[in-house]
DSSP file (Angstrom, degrees, kcal/mol; ACC not computed):
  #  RESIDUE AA STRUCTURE BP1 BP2  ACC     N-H-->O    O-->H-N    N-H-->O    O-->H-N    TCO  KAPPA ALPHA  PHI   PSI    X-CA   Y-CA   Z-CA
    1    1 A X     >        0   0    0      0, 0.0     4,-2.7     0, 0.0     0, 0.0   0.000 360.0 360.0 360.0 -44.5    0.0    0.0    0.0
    2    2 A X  H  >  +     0   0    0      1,-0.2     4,-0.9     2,-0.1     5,-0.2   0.909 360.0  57.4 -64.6 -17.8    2.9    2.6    0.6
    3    3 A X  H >> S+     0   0    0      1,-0.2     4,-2.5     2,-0.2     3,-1.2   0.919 107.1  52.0 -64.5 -41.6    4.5    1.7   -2.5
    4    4 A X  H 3> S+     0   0    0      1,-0.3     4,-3.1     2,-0.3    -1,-0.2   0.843 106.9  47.6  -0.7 -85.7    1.4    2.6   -4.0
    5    5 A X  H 3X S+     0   0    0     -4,-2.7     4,-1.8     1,-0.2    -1,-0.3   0.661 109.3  51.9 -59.7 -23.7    1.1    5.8   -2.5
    6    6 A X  H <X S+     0   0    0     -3,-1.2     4,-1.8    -4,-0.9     5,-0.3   0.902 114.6  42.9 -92.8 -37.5    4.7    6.9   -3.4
    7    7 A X  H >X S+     0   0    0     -4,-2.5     3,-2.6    -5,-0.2     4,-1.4   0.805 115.5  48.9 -48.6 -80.7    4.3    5.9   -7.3
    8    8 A X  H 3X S+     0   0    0     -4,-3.1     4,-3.6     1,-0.3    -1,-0.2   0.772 118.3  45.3 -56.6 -67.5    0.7    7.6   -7.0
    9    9 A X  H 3X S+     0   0    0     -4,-1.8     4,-0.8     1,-0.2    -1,-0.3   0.809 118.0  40.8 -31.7 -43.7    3.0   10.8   -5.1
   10   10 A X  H <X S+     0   0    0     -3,-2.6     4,-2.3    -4,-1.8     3,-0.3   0.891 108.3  56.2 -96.0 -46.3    5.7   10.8   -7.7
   11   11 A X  H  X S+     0   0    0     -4,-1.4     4,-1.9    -5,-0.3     5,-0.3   0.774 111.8  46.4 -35.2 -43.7    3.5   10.5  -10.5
   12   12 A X  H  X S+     0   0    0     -4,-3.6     4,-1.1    -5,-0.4    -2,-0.3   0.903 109.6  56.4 -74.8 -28.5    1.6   13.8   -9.1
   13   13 A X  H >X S+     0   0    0     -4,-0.8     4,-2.4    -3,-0.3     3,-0.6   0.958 109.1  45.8 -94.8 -71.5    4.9   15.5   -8.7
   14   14 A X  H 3X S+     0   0    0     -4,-2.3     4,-2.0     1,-0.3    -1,-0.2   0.775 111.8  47.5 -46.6 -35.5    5.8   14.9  -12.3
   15   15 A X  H 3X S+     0   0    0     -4,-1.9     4,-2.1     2,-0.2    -1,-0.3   0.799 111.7  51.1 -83.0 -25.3    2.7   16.0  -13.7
   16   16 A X  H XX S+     0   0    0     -4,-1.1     3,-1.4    -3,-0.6     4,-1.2   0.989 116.1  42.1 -55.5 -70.0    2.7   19.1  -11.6
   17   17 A X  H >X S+     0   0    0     -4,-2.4     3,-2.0     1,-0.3     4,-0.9   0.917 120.7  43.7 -46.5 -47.1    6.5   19.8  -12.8
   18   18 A X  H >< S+     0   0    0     -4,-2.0     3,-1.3    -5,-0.5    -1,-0.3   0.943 110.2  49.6 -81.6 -26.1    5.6   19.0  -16.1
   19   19 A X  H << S+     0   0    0     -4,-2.1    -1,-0.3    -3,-1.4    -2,-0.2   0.690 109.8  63.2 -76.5 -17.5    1.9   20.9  -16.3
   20   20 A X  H << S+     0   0    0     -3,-2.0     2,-0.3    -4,-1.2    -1,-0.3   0.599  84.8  90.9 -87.5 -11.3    4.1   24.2  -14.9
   21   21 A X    <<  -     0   0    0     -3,-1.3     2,-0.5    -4,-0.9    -4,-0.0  -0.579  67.3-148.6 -90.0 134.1    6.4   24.4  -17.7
   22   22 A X        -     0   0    0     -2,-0.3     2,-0.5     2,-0.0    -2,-0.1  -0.871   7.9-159.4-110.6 154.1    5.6   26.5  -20.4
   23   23 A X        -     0   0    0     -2,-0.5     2,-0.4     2,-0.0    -2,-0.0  -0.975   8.1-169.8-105.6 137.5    6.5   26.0  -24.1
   24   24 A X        -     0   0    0     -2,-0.5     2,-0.1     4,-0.0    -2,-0.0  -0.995   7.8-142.5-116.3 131.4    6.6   28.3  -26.7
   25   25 A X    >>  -     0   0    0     -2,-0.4     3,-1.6     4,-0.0     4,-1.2  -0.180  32.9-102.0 -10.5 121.9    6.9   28.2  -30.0
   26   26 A X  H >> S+     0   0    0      1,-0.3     4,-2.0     2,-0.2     3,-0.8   0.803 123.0  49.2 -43.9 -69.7    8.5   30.0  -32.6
   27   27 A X  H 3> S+     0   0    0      1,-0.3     4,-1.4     2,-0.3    -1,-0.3   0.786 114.8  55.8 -57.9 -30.3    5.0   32.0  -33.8
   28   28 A X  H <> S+     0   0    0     -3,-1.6     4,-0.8     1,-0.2    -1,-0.3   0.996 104.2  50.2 -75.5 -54.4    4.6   32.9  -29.5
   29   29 A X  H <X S+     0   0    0     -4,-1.2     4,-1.4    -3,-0.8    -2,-0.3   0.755 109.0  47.0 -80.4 -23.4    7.5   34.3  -29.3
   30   30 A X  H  X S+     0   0    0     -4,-2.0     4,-2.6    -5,-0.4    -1,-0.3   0.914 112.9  49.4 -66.1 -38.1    7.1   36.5  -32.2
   31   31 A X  H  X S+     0   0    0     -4,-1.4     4,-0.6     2,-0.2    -2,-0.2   0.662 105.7  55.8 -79.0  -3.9    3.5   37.6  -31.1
   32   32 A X  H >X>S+     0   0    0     -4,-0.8     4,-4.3    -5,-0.2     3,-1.4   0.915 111.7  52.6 -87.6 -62.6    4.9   38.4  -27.5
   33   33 A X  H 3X5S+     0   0    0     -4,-1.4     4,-1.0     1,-0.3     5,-0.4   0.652 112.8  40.4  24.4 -79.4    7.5   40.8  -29.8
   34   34 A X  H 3<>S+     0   0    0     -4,-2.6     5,-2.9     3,-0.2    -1,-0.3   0.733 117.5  42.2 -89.9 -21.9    5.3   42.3  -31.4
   35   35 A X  H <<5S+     0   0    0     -3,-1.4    -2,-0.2    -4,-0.6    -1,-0.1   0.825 114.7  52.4 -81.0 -38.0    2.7   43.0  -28.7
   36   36 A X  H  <5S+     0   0    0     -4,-4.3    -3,-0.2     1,-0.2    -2,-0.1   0.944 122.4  37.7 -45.5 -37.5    5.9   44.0  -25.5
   37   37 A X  T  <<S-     0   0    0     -4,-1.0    -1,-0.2    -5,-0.5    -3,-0.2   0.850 102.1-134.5-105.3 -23.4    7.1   46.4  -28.1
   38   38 A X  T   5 +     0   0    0     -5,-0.4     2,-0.3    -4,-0.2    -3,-0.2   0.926  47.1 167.8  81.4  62.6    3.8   47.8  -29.8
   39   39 A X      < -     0   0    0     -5,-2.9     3,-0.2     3,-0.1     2,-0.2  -0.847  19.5-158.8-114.6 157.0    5.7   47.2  -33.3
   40   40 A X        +     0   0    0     -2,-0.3    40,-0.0     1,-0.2    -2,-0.0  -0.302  59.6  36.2-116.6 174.5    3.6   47.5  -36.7
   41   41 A X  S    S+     0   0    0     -2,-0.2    -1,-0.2     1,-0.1     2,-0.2   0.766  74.2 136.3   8.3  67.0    4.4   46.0  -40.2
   42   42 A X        -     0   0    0     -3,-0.2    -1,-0.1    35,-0.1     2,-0.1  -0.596  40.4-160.3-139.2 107.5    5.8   43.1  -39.3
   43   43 A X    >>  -     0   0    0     -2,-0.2     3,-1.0     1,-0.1     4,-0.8  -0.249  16.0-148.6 -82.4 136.3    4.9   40.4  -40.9
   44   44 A X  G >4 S+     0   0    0      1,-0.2     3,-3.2     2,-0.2    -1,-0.1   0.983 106.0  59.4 -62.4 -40.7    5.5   36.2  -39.2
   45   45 A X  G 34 S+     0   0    0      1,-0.3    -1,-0.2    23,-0.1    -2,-0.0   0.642  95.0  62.8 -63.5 -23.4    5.9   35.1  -43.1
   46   46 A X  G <4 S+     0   0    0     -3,-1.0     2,-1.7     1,-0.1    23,-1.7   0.729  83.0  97.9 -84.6 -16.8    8.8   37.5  -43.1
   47   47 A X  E <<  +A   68   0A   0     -3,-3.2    21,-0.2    -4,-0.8    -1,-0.1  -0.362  38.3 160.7 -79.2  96.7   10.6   35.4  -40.5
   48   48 A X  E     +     0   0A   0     -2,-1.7     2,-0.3    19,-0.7    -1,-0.1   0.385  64.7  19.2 -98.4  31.8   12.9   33.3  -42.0
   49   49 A X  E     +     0   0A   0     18,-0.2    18,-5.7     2,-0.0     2,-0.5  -0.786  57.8 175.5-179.5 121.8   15.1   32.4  -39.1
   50   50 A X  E     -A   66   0A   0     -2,-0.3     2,-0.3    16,-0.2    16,-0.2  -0.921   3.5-176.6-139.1 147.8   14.6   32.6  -35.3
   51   51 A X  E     +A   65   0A   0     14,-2.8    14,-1.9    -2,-0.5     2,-0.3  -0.888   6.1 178.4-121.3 162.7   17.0   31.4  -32.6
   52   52 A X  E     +A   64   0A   0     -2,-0.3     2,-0.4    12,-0.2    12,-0.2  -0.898   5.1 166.3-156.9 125.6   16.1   31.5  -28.7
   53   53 A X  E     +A   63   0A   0     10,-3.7    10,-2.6    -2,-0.3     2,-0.5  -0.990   6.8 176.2-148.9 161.4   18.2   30.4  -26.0
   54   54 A X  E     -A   62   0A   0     -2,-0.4     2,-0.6     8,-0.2     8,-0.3  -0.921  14.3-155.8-153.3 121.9   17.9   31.0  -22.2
   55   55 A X  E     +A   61   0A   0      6,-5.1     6,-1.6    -2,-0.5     2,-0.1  -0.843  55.7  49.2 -99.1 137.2   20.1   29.5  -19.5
   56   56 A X        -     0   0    0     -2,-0.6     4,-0.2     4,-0.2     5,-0.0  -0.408  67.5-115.0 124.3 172.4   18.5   29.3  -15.7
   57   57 A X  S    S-     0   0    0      2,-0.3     3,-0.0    -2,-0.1     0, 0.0   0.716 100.3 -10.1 -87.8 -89.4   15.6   28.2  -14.0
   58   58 A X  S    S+     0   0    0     94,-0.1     2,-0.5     2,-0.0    -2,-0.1   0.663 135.2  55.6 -89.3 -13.6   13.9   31.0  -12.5
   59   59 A X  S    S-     0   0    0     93,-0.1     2,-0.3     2,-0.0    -2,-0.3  -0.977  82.3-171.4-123.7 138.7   16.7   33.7  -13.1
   60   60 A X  E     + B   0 151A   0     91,-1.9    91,-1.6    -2,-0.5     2,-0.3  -0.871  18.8 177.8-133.9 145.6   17.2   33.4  -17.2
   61   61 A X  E     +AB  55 150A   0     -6,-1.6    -6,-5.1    -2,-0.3     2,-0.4  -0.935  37.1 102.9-147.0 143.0   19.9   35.1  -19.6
   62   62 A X  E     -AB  54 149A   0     87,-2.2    87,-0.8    -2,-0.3     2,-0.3  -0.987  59.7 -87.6 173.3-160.7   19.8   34.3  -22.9
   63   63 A X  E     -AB  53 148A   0    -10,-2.6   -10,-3.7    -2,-0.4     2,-0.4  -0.956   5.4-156.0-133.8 144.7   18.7   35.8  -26.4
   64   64 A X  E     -AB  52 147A   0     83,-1.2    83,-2.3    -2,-0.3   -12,-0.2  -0.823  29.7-171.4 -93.3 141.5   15.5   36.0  -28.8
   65   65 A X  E     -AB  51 146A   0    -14,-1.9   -14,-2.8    -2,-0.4     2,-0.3  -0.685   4.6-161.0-146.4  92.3   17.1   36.5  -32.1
   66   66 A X  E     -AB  50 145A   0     79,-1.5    79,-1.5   -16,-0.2     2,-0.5  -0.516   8.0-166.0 -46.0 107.7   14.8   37.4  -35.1
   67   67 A X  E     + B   0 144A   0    -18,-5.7   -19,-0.7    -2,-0.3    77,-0.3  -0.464  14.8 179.5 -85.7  63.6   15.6   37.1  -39.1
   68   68 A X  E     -AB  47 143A   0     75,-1.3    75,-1.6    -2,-0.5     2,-0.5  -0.341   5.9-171.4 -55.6 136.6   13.4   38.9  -41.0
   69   69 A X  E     - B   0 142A   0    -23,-1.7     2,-0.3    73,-0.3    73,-0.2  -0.970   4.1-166.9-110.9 134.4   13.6   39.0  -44.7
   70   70 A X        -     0   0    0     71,-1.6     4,-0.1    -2,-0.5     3,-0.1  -0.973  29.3-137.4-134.1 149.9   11.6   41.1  -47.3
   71   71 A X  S    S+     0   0    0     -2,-0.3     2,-0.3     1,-0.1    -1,-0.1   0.984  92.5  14.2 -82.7 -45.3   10.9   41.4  -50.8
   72   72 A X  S    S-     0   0    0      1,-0.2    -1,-0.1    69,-0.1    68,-0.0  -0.824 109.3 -59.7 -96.5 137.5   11.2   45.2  -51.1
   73   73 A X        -     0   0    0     -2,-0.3     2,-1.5     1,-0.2     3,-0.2   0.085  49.4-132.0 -16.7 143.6   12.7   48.0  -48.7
   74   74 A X     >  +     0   0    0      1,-0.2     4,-1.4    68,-0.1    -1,-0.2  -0.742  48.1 156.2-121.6  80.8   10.6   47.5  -45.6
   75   75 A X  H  > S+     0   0    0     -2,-1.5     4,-3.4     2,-0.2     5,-0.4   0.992  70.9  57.4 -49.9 -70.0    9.8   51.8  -45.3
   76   76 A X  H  > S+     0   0    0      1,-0.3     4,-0.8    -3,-0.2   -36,-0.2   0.764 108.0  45.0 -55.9 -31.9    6.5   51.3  -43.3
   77   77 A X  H >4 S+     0   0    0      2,-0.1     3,-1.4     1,-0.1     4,-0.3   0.945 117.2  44.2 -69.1 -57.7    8.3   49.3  -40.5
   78   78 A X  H >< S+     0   0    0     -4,-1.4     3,-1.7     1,-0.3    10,-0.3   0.855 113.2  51.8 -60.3 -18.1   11.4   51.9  -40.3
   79   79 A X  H >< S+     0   0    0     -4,-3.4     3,-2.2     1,-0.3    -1,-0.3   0.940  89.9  69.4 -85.8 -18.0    9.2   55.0  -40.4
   80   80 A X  T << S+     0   0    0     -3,-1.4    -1,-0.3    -4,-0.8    -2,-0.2   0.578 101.4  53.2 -73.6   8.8    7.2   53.8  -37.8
   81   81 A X  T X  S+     0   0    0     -3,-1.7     3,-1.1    -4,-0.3     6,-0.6   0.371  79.9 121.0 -81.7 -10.4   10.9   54.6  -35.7
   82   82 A X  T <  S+     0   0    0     -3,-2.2     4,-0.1    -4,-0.3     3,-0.1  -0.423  79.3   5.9 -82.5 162.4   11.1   57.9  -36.8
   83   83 A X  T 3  S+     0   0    0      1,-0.1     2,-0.3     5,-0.1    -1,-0.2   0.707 105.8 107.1  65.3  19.0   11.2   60.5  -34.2
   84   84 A X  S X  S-     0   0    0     -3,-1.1     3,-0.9     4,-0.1    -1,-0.1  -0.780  90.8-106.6-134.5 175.3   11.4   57.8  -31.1
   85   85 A X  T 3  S+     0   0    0      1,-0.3    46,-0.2    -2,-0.3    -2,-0.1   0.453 124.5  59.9 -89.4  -4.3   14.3   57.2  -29.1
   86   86 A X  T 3  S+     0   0    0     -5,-0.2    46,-0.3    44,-0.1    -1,-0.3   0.436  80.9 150.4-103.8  -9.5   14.5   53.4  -31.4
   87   87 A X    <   -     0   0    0     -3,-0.9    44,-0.3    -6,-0.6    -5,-0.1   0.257  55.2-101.7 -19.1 123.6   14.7   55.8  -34.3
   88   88 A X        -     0   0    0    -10,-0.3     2,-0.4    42,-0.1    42,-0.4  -0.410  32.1-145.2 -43.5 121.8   16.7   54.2  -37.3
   89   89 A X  B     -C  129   0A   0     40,-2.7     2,-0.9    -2,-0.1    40,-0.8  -0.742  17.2-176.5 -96.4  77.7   20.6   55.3  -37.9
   90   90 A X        +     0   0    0     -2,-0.4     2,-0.6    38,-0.2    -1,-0.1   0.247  63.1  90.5 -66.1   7.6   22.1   55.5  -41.4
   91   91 A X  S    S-     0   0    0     -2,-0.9    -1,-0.1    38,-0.1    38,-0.1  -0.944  83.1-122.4-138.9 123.9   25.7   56.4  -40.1
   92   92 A X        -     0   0    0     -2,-0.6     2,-0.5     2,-0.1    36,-0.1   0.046  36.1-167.2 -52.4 134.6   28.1   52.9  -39.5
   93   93 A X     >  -     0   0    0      1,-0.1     4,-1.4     2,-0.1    -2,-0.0  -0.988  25.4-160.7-129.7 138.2   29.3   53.1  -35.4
   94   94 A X  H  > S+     0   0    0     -2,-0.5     4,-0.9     2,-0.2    -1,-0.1   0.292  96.3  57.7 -60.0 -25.4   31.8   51.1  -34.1
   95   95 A X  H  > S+     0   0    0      2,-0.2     4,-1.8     3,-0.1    -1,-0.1   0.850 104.9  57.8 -77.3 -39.8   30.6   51.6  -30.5
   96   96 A X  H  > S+     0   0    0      1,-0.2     4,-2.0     2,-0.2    -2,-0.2   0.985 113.4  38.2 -29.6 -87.8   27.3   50.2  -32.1
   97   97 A X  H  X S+     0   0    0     -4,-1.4     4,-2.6     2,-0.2    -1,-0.2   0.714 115.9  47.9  -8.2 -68.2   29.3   46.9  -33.1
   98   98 A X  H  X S+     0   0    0     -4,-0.9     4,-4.0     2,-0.2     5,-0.3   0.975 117.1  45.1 -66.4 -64.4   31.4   46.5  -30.3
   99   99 A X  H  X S+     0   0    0     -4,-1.8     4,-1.2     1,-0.3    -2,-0.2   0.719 114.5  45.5 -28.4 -58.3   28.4   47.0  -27.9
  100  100 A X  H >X S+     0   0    0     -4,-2.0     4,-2.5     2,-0.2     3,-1.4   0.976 107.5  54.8 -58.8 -77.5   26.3   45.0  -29.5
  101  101 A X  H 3X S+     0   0    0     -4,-2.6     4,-1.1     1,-0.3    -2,-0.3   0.788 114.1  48.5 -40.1 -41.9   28.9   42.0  -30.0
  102  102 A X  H 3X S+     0   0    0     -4,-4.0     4,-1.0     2,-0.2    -1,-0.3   0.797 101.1  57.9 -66.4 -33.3   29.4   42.1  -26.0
  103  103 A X  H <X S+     0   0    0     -3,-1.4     4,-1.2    -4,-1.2     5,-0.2   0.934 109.4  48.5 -66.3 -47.4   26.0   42.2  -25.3
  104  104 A X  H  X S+     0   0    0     -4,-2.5     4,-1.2     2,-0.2     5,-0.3   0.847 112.8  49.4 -20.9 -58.3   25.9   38.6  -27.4
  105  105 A X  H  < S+     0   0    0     -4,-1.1    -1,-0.2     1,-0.3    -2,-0.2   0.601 105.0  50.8 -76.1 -35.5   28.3   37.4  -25.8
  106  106 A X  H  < S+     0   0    0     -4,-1.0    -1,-0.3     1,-0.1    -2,-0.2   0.557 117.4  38.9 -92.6 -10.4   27.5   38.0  -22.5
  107  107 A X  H  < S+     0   0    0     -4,-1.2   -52,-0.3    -5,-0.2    -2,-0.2   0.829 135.4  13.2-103.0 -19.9   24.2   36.6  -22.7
  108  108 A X  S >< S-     0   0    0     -4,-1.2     3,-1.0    -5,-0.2     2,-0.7   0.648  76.0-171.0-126.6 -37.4   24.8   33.6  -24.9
  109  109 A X  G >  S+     0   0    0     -5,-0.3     3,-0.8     1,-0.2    -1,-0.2  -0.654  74.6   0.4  98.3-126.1   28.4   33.2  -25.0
  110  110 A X  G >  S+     0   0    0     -2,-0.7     3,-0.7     1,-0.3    -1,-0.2   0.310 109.8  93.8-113.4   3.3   29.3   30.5  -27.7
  111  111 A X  G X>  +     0   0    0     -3,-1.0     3,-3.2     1,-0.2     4,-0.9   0.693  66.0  70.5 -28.1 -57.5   26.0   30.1  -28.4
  112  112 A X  G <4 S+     0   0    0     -3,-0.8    -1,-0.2     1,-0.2    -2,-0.1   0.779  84.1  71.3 -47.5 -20.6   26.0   32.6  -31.2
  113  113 A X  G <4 S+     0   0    0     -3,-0.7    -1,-0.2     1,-0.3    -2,-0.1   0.113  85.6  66.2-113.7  27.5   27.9   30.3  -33.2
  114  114 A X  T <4 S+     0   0    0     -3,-3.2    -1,-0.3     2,-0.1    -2,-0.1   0.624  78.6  93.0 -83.4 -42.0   24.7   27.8  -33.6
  115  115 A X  S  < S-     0   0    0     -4,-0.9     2,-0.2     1,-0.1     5,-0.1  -0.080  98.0-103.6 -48.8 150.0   23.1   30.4  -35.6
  116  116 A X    >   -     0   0    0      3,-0.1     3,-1.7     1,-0.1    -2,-0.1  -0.500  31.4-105.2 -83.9 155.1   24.1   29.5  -39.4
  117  117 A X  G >  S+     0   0    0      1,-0.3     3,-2.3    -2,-0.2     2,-0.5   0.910 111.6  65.2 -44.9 -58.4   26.7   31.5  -40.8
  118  118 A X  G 3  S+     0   0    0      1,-0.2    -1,-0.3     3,-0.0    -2,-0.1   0.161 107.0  40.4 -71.1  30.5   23.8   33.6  -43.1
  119  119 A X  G <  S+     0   0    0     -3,-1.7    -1,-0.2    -2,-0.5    -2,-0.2   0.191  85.1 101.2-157.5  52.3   22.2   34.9  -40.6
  120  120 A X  S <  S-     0   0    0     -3,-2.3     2,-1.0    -5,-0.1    -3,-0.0  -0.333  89.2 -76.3 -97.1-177.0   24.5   36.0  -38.1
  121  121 A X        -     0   0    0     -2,-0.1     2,-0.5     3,-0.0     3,-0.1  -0.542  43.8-171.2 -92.8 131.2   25.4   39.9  -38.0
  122  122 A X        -     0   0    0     -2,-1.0     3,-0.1     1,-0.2    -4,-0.0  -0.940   5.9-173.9-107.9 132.6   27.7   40.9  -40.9
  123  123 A X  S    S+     0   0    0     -2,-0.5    -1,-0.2     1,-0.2     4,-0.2   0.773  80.9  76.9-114.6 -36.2   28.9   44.8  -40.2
  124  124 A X  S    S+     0   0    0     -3,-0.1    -1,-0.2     2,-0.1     2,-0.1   0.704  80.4  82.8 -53.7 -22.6   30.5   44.7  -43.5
  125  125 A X  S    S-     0   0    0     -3,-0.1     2,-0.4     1,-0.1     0, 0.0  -0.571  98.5 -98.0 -56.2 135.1   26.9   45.1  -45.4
  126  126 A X        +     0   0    0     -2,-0.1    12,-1.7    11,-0.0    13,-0.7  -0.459  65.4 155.9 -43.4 116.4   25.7   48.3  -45.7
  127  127 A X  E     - D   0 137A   0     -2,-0.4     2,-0.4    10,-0.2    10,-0.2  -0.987  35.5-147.1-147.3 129.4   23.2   48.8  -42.9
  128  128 A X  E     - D   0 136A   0      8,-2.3     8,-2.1    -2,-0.2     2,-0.4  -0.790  27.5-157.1-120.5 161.3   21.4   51.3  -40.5
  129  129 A X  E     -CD  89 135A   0    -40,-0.8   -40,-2.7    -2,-0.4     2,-0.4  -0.673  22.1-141.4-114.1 161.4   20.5   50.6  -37.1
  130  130 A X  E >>  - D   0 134A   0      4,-1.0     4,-1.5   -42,-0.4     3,-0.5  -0.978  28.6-135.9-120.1 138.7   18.2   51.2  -33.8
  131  131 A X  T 34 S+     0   0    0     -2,-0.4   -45,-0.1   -44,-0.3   -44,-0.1   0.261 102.2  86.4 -82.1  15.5   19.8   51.1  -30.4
  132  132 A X  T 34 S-     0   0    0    -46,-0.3     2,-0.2   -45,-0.1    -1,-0.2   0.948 126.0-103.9 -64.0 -52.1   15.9   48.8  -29.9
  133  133 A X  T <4 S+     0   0    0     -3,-0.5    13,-0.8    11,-0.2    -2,-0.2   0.584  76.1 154.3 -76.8 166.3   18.6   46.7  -31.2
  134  134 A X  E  <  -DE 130 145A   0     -4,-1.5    -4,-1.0    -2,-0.2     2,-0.3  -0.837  30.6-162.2-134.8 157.6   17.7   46.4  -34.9
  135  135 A X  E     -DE 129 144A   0      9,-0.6     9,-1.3    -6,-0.2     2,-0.5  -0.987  11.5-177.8-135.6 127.3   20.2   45.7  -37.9
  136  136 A X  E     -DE 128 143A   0     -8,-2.1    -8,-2.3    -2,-0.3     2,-0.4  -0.936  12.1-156.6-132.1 116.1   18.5   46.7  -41.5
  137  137 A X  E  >> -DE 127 142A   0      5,-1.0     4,-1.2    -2,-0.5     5,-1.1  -0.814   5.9-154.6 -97.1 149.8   20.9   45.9  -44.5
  138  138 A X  T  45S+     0   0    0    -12,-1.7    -1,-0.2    -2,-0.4   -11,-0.2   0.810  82.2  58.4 -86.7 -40.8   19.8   48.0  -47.0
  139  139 A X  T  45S+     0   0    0    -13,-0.7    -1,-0.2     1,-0.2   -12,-0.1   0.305 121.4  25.9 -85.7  -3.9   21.0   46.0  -50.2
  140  140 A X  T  45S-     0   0    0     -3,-0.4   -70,-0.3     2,-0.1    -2,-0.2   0.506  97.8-121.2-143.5  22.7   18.9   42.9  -49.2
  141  141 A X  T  <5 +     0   0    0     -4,-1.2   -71,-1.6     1,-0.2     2,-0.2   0.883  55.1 153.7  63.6  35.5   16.2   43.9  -47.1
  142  142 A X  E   < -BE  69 137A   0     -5,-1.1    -5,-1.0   -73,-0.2     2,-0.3  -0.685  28.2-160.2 -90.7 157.9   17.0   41.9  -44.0
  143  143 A X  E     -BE  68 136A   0    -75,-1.6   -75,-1.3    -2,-0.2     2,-0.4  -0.945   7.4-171.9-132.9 139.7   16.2   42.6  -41.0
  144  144 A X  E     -BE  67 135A   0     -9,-1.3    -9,-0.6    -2,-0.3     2,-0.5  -0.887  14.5-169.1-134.3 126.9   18.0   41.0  -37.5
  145  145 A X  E     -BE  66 134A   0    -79,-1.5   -79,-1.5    -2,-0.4     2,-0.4  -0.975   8.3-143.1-123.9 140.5   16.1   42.0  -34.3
  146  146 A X  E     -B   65   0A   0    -13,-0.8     2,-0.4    -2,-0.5   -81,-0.2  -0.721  14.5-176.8 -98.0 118.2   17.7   41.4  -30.4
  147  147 A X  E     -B   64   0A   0    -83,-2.3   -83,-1.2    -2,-0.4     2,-0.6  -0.661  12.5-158.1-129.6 101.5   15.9   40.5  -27.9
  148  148 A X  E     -B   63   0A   0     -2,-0.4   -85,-0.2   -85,-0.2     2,-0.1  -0.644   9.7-151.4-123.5  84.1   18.2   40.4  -24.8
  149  149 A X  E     +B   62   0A   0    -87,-0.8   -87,-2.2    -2,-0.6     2,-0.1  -0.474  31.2 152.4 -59.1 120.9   16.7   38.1  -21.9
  150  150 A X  E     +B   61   0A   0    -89,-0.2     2,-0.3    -2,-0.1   -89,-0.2  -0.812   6.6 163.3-141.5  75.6   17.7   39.1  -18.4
  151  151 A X  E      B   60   0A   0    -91,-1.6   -91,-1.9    -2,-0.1    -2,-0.0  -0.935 360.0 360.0-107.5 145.4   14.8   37.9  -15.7
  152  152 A X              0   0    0     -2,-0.3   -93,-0.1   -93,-0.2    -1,-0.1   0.001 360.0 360.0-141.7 360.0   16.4   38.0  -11.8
C-alpha cells in the first residue's frame, strides 16, 4: 500500500512539474514581440530564421534573435521609428558593433555560433540601425532584431 502511494506521489509530482512548464513556440514568441514592443508591419511570413536560448531556472539570460527577410525595402516598418528614441541610424558606429557583439556574448556566450553563418550579423553590409537593437541591410532587405533576456 505505501508503494502505492509513493508511485501515486511521484506520478503527481511529475505531472505538476511537467503541467508548470511552459512551451513556446516559434510563432509565440514572435506575437509576444510584437505585442511588448507595440511594433507594426511586421509580418510572421517575413521570418525566415529565429534562434532563442535561455540558461537558468527562474533567473534566465539568454537571447531572442529574429531574421526577418523582405521582398522590397521595408519603409513602413522603419518610419514607424522615426522621431522615437528606437529611431533608425544611417551612419556605421563602431561603438554600435562593439556594444552590441558584447552584449551577445554576455548573454549567450558561444551560443552565437549555432546560428548558421547567413544569418549571423555581418557589419561589412551596408546597414542602419536602432539602439531597440535592430540591424536593417539595406541592399537585401534583411532585418535582424535582439531581444536580450535578463529575468532575476
Amino acid at each position: 500500500m505505501i508503494k502505492k502511494k509513493s508511485i501515486f506521489c511521484c506520478v503527481l509530482t511529475f505531472i505538476f512539474i511537467l503541467s508548470s512548464c511552459t512551451i513556446y513556440e516559434e510563432k509565440d514568441y514572435y506575437k509576444l514581440l510584437i505585442k511588448d514592443n507595440n511594433i507594426d508591419n511586421l509580418l510572421y511570413e517575413d521570418l525566415e530564421y529565429f534562434y532563442h536560448y535561455a540558461s537558468g531556472f527562474e533567473d534566465k539570460v539568454g537571447l531572442n534573435y529574429y531574421f526577418f527577410s523582405f521582398a522590397n525595402y521595408a519603409e513602413d516598418f522603419i518610419s514607424q521609428f522615426e522621431n522615437s528614441e528606437n529611431s533608425f541610424s544611417n551612419v556605421k558606429s563602431i561603438d554600435f558593433e562593439n556594444e552590441l557583439m558584447n552584449k551577445i556574448e554576455m548573454h549567450i556566450n558561444d551560443k552565437y555560433y549555432e546560428i548558421p553563418l547567413e544569418y549571423r550579423v555581418d557589419f561589412t553590409k551596408t546597414y542602419i540601425y536602432s539602439e531597440f537593437p535592430m540591424i536593417y541591410y539595406i541592399d537585401t532587405n534583411e532585418l535582424i532584431i535582439f531581444e536580450f533576456i535578463c529575468i532575476r
